[in-house]
Every structure is written in structure tokens, then in C-alpha cells.
N, C-alpha and C positions, 0 to 999 in steps of 0.2 A: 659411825663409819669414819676411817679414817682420813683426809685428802691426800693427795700425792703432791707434794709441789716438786718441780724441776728446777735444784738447785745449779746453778752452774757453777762451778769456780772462778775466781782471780784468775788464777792461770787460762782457763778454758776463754773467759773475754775478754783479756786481754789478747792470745791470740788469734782472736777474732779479729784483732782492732792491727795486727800485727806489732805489740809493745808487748815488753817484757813486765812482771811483775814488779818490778824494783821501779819502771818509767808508770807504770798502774799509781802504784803510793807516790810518787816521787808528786806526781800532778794532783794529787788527794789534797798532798801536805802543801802544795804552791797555794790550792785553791782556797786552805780555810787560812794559810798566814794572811791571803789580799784580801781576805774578809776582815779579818781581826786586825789590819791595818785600816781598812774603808772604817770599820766601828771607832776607830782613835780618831782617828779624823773628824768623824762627825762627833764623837766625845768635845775634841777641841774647841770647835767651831762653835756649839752649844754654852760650852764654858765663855770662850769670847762674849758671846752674842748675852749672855746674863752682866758679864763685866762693863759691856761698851756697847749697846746695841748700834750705836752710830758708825762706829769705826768699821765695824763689821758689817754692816749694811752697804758702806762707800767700798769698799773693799769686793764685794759682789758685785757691785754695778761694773770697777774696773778688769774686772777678773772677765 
């Protein structure tokens, strides 16, 4: 037997949310660029901390 799922749409929740589908993706796309910015980051800081772990260590404690 089959199940039923109740698929909503984009357009249906965002409505919900009162945003239009274009502001639905728009926050899709903000949310995985400040991820893949946070993963550089910690890329960098990783790279640092194999290079210098002193310099990078003093640098947290001023931070």
C-alpha cells in the first residue's frame, strides 16, 4: 500500500511565512554561502595552527 505524503510547495510556505519565492531561495543561497565562508575559516585557522601553533594560540587568547 501506498503512503500519502502531503507535499507542500515553495510557493504554499512560503506564503505561509508571508515571503515570496525569489526571498524563500534568496535566504537558501545567504545561508549555505555563511556556511562555506565559516568552513574557510576554520580551513584557515587549521592551516595556521599546523604552521605556527604558538602564534595562533596567542592570537585566541587576544581575540
Amino acid at each position: 500500500m501506498k503512503k500519502s505524503r502531503s507535499r507542500a510547495s515553495v510557493k504554499q510556505m512560503s506564503g505561509l511565512f508571508g515571503k515570496t519565492r525569489q526571498a524563500w531561495y534568496k535566504a537558501i543561497q545567504r545561508s549555505e554561502r555563511q556556511q562555506m565562508q565559516a568552513l574557510l575559516v576554520i580551513h584557515e585557522v587549521k592551516k595556521s595552527e599546523r604552521t605556527s601553533p604558538a602564534v595562533v594560540s596567542e592570537n585566541y587568547i587576544i581575540c
